[in-house]
C-alpha positions in Angstrom: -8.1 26.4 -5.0 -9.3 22.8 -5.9 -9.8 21.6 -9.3 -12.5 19.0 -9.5 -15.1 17.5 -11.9 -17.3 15.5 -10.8 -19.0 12.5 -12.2 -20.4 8.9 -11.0 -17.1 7.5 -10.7 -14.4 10.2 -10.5 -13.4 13.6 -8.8 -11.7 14.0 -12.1 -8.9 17.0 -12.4 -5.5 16.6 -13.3 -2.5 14.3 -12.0 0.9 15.6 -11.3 4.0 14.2 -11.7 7.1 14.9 -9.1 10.5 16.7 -9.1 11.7 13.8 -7.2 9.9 10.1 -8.7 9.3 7.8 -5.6 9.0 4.0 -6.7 7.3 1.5 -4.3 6.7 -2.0 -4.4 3.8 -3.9 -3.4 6.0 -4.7 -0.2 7.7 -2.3 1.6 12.2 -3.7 2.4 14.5 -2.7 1.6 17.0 -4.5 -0.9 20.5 -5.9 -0.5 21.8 -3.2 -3.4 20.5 0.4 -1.7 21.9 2.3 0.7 19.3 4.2 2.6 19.8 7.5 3.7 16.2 7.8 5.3 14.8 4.5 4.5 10.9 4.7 4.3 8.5 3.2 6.6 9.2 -0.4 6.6 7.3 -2.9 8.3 8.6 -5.6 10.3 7.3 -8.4 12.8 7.0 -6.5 15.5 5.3 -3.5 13.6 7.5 -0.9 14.4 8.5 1.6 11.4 10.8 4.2 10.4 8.9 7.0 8.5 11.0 9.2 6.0 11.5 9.0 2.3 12.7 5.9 0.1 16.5 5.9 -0.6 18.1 7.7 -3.5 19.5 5.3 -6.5 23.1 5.7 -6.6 25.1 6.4 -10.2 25.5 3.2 -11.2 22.1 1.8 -10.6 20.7 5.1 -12.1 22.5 4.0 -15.4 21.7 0.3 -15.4 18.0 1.7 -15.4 18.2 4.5 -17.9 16.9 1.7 -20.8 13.1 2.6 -21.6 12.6 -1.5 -21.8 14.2 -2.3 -18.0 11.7 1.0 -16.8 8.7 -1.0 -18.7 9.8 -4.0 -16.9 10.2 -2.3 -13.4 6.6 -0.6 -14.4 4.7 -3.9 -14.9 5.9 -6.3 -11.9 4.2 -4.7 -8.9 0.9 -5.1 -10.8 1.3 -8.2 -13.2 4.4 -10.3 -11.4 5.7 -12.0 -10.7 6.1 -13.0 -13.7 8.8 -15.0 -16.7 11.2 -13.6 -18.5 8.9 -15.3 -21.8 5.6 -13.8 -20.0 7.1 -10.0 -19.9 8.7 -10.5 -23.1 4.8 -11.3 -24.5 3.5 -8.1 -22.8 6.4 -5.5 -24.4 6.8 -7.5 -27.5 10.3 -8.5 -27.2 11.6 -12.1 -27.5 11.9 -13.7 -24.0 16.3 -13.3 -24.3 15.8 -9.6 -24.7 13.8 -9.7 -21.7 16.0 -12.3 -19.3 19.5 -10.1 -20.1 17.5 -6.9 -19.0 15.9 -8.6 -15.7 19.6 -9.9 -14.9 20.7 -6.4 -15.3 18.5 -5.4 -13.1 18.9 -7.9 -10.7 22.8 -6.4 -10.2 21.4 -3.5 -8.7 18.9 -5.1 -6.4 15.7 -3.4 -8.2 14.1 -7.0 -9.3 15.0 -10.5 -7.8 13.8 -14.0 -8.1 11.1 -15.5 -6.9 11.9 -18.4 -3.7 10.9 -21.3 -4.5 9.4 -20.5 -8.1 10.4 -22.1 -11.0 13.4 -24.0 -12.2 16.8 -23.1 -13.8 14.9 -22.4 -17.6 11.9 -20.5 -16.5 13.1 -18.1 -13.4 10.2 -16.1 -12.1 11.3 -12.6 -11.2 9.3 -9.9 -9.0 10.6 -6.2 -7.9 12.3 -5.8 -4.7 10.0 -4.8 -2.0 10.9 -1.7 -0.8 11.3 1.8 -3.0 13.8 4.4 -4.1 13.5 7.7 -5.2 15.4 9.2 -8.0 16.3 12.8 -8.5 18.1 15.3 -10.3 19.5 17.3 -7.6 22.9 16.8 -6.4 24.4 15.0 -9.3 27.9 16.3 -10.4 27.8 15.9 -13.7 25.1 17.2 -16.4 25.2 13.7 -17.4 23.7 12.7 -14.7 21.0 15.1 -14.3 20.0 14.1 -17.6 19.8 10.5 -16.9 17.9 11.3 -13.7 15.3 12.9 -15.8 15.2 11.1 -18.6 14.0 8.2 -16.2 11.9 9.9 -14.1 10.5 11.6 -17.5 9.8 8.0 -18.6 8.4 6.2 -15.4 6.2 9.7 -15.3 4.9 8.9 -19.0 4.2 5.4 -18.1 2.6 6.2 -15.2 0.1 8.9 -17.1 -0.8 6.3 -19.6 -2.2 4.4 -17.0 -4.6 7.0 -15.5 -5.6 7.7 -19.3 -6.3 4.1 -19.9 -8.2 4.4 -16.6 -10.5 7.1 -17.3 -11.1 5.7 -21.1 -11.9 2.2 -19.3 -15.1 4.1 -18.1 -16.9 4.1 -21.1 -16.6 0.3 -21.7 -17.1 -1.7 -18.7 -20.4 -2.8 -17.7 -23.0 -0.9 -15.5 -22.1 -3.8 -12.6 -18.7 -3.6 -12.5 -18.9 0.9 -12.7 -20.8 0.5 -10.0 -18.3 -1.6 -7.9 -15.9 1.3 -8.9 -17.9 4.1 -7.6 -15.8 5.5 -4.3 -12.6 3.9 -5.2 -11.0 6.2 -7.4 -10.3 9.7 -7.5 -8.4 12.4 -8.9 -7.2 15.5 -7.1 -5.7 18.9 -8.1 -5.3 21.4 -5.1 -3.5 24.5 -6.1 -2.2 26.7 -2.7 0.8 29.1 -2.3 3.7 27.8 0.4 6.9 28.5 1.6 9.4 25.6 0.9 8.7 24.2 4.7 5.7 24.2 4.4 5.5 22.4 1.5 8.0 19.8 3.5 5.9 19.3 6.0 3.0 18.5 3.5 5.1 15.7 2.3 6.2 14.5 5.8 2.6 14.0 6.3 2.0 11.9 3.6 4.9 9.8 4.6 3.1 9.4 7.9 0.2 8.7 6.2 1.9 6.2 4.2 3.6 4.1 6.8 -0.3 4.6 8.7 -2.3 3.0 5.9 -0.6 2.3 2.7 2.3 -0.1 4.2 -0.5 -2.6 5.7 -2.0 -3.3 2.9 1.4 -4.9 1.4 1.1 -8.5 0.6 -2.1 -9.0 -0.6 -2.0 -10.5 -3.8 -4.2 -13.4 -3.9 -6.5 -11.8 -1.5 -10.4 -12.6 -2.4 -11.5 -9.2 -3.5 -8.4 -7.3 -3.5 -7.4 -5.5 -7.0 -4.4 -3.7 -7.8 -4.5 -0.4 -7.2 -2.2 3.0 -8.3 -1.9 6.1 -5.5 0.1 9.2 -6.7 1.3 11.9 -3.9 2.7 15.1 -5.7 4.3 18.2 -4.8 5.8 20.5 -6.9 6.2 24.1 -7.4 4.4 25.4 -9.9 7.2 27.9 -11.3 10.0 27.7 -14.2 13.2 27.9 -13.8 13.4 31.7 -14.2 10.3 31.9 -11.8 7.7 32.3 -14.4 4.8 30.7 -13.9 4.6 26.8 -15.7 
C-alpha cells in the first residue's frame, strides 16, 4: 500500500526514521578513526567500489558523540561547511570556544577534520570526514550503551525531521519561479508491504547498490554551477512493538 498526496511540488506522505541511523558525507572514505566491518561503496581513482553498509561507531566514539551540540555540528557540515569554529558557533548560538573544544573532540574520533590548506593556526576550517558510519543499538553489552545509541540516533532523527518540516513549510514562501525550479526534485515516499526479515535485507542491499550506482558520483560537487544541496532518506523498519503489537 502506498501513501501519497499529491501536489505541484511533492508526493507528500510521511518520512521514516531507521532502527539503525546511517550517516554520510558529501564524499564517500573512509576516515583514519573507523574500523570498517563492511565499508560502504567507496569510490576511488580507478572507480571500483565495495557495496555494503557504512561501519558501526565503536564505544568510545559513540560517547564522544552523545552531546546534542557535537550531533548539531556533525548535522550542519555536509550542507553548510566547511566552515569556522566562530561561523558554527553563530549558527547554534554558542560562543566560537564552545564550538572549537567540541569540533576537537570530534576530531579524536575521526568524524570531523580540518580543512588542507584552509586557514591559519586562529581560524581552522573544519568539514566531516568523507565517508559514513552507522550507529545502532543492537549488540551493545551494556544498557548504557543501548541508551546512548538511541539517544543519538533519536537526536540525528529529530534533526533530520526538522529539516523536511522546514522543507515542506518553505513552500508557501518562495516565489512562483523558484517553485517551479523545484517541481520534480523532491519527493516523499511511504510504501507500506508485509516481508520476511530477508526480504526486507535484500530491499536494503539494493539500495546500497543503488547507492554506490548513483548517489556516490555525485560526491564532490560543491561549487558546481547549479548544483544545491540535497537530503535522501532510505528507511526500513518493521512496523511492530516490541511485544509485536502493531506501532
Amino acid at each position: 500500500m502506498s501513501a501519497a498526496d499529491r501536489s505541484p511540488l511533492l508526493r507528500v506522505g510521511n518520512v521514516l526514521p531507521m532502527a539503525t541511523a546511517r550517516k554520510n558525507s558529501p564524499n564517500h572514505a573512509e576516515g583514519d578513526a573507523r574500523q570498517p566491518e563492511a565499508p560502504r561503496a567507496v569510490p576511488d581513482p580507478e572507480g571500483s567500489s565495495t557495496v555494503g553498509p557504512p561501519a558501526e561507531l565503536g564505544p568510545a566514539a559513540l560517547r564522544a558523540l552523545a552531546h546534542p551540540l557535537r550531533i548539531r555540528i556533525l548535522d550542519l557540515l555536509p550542507t553548510r561547511g566547511p566552515l569556522t569554529a566562530s561561523k558554527l558557533g553563530e549558527l547554534v548560538g554558542e560562543s566560537s570556544g564552545s564550538t572549537s573544544y567540541h569540533l576537537r573532540q570530534l576530531a579524536k574520533h575521526g568524524l570531523v577534520r580540518e580543512v588542507e590548506g584552509k586557514g591559519t593556526a586562529r581560524e581552522r576550517w573544519w568539514e566531516r570526514t568523507p565517508g559514513g558510519f552507522s550507529i545502532s543499538s543492537a549488540g551493545k553489552e551494556s544498557s548504557a550503551g543501548r541508551q546512548t545509541a538511541e539517544a543519538v540516533n533519536m537526536e540525528f532523527l529529530r534533526l533530520r525531521n526538522e529539516r523536511v518540516m522546514a522543507f515542506v513549510r518553505s513552500g508557501q514562501e518562495v516565489d512562483d519561479e523558484m517553485l517551479e525550479s523545484w517541481v520534480g526534485t523532491a519527493t516523499f515516499v511511504t510504501v507500506n508491504k508485509w516481508a520476511t526479515p530477508e526480504q526486507a535485507e535484500a530491499v536494503i542491499e539494493a539500495w546500497d547498490r543503488f547507492a554506490a550506482e548513483h548517489l556516490d558520483p555525485l560526491a564532490r560537487q560543491e561549487g558546481t554551477p547549479g548544483a544545491l544541496p540535497f537530503e535522501i532518506h532510505f528507511d526500513v523498519f518493521p512496523t511492530v512493538a516490541s511485544g509485536g503489537d502493531p506501532l
